[in-house]
Backbone bond lengths (Angstrom), bond angles and torsions (degrees), N, CA, C in turn:
res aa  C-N    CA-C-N  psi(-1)  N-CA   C-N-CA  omega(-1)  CA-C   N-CA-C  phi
1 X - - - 1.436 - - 1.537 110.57 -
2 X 1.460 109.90 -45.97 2.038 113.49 -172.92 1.584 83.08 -62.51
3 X 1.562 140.06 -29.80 1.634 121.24 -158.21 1.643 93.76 -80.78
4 X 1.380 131.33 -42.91 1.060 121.80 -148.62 1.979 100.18 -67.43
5 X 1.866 97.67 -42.74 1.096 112.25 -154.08 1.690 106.07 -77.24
6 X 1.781 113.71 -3.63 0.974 114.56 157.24 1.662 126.39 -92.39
7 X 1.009 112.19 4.80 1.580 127.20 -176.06 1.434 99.20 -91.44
8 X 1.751 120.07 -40.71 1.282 125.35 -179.38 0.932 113.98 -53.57
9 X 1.678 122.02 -56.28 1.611 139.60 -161.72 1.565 97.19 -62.80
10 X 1.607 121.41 -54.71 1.150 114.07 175.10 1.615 127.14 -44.39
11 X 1.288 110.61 -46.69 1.511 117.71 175.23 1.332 114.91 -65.70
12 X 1.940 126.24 -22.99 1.289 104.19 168.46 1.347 111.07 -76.93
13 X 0.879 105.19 -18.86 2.026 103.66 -150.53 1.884 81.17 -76.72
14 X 0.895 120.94 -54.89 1.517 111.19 -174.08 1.755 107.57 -62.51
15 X 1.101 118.94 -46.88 1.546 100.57 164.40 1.952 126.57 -51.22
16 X 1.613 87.67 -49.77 1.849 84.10 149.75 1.246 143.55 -27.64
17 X 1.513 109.62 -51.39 1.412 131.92 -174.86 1.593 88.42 -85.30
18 X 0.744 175.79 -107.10 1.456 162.21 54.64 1.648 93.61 152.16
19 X 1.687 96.86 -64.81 1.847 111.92 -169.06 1.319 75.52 -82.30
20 X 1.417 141.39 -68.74 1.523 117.52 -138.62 1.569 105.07 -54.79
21 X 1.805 128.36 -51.19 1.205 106.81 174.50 1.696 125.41 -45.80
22 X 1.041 132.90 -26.99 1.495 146.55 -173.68 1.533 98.79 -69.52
23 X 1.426 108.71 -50.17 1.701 111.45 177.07 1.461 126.15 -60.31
24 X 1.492 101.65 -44.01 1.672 108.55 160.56 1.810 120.37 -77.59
25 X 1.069 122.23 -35.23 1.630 115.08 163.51 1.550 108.47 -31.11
26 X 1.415 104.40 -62.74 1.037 133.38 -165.48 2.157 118.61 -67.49
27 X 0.933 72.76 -20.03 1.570 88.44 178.54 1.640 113.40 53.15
28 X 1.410 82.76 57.76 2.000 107.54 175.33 1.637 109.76 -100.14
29 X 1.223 132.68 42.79 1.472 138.51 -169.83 1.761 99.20 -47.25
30 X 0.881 138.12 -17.01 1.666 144.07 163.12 1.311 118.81 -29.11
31 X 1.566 75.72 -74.16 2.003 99.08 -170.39 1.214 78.87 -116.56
32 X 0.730 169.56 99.30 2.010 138.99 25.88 1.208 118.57 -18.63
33 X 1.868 109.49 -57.72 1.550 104.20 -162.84 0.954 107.77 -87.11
34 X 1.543 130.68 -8.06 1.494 129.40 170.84 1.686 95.66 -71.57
35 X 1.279 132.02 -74.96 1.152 115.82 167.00 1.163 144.59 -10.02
36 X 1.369 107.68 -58.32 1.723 110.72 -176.81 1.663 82.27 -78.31
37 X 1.168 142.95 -79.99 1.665 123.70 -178.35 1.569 111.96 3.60
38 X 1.249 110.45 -87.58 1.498 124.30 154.28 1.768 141.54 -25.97
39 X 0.805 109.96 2.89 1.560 134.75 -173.72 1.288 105.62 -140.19
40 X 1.147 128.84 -37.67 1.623 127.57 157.55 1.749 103.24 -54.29
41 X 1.308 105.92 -75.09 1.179 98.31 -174.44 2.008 130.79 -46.81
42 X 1.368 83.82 -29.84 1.544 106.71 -177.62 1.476 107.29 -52.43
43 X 1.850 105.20 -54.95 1.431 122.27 -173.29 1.809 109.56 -78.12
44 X 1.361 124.78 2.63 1.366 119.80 -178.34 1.876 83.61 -98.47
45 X 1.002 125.00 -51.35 1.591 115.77 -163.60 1.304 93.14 -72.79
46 X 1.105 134.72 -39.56 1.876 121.68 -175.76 1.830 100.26 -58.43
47 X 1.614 109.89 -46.43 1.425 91.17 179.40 1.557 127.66 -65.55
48 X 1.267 101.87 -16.49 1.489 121.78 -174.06 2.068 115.57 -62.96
49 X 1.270 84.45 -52.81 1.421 114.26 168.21 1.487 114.99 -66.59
50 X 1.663 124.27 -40.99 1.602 135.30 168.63 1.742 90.36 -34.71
51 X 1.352 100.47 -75.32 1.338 122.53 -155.48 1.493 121.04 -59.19
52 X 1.691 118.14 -39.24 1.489 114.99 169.73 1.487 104.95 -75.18
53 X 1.353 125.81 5.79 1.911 104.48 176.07 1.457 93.52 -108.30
54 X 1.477 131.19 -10.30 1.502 128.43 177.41 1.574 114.12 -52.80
55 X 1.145 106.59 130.40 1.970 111.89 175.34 1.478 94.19 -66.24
């Protein structure tokens, strides 16, 4: 279950990155920084999750 639910986190955080470039093209400085907020957080629970499926 921690593997699947770390496979998830990975797939948002890259959809994240995905909109955040779209937000800066776009010259949305708003939700960028809510974003990158969000992708930080995204990438601390993906490492979190790395680490409880590690032998």
């Amino acid at each position: 279950m921690l593997s699947e639910l770390h496979e998830d986190e990975k797939a948002l955080t890259l959809r994240m990155r995905a909109v955040h470039a779209l937000c800066d093209d776009g010259g949305d400085v708003a939700t960028a920084s809510l974003l990158e907020n969000w992708i930080d957080q995204s990438q601390r629970r993906s490492w979190f999750l790395f680490e409880a499926t590690r032998s």
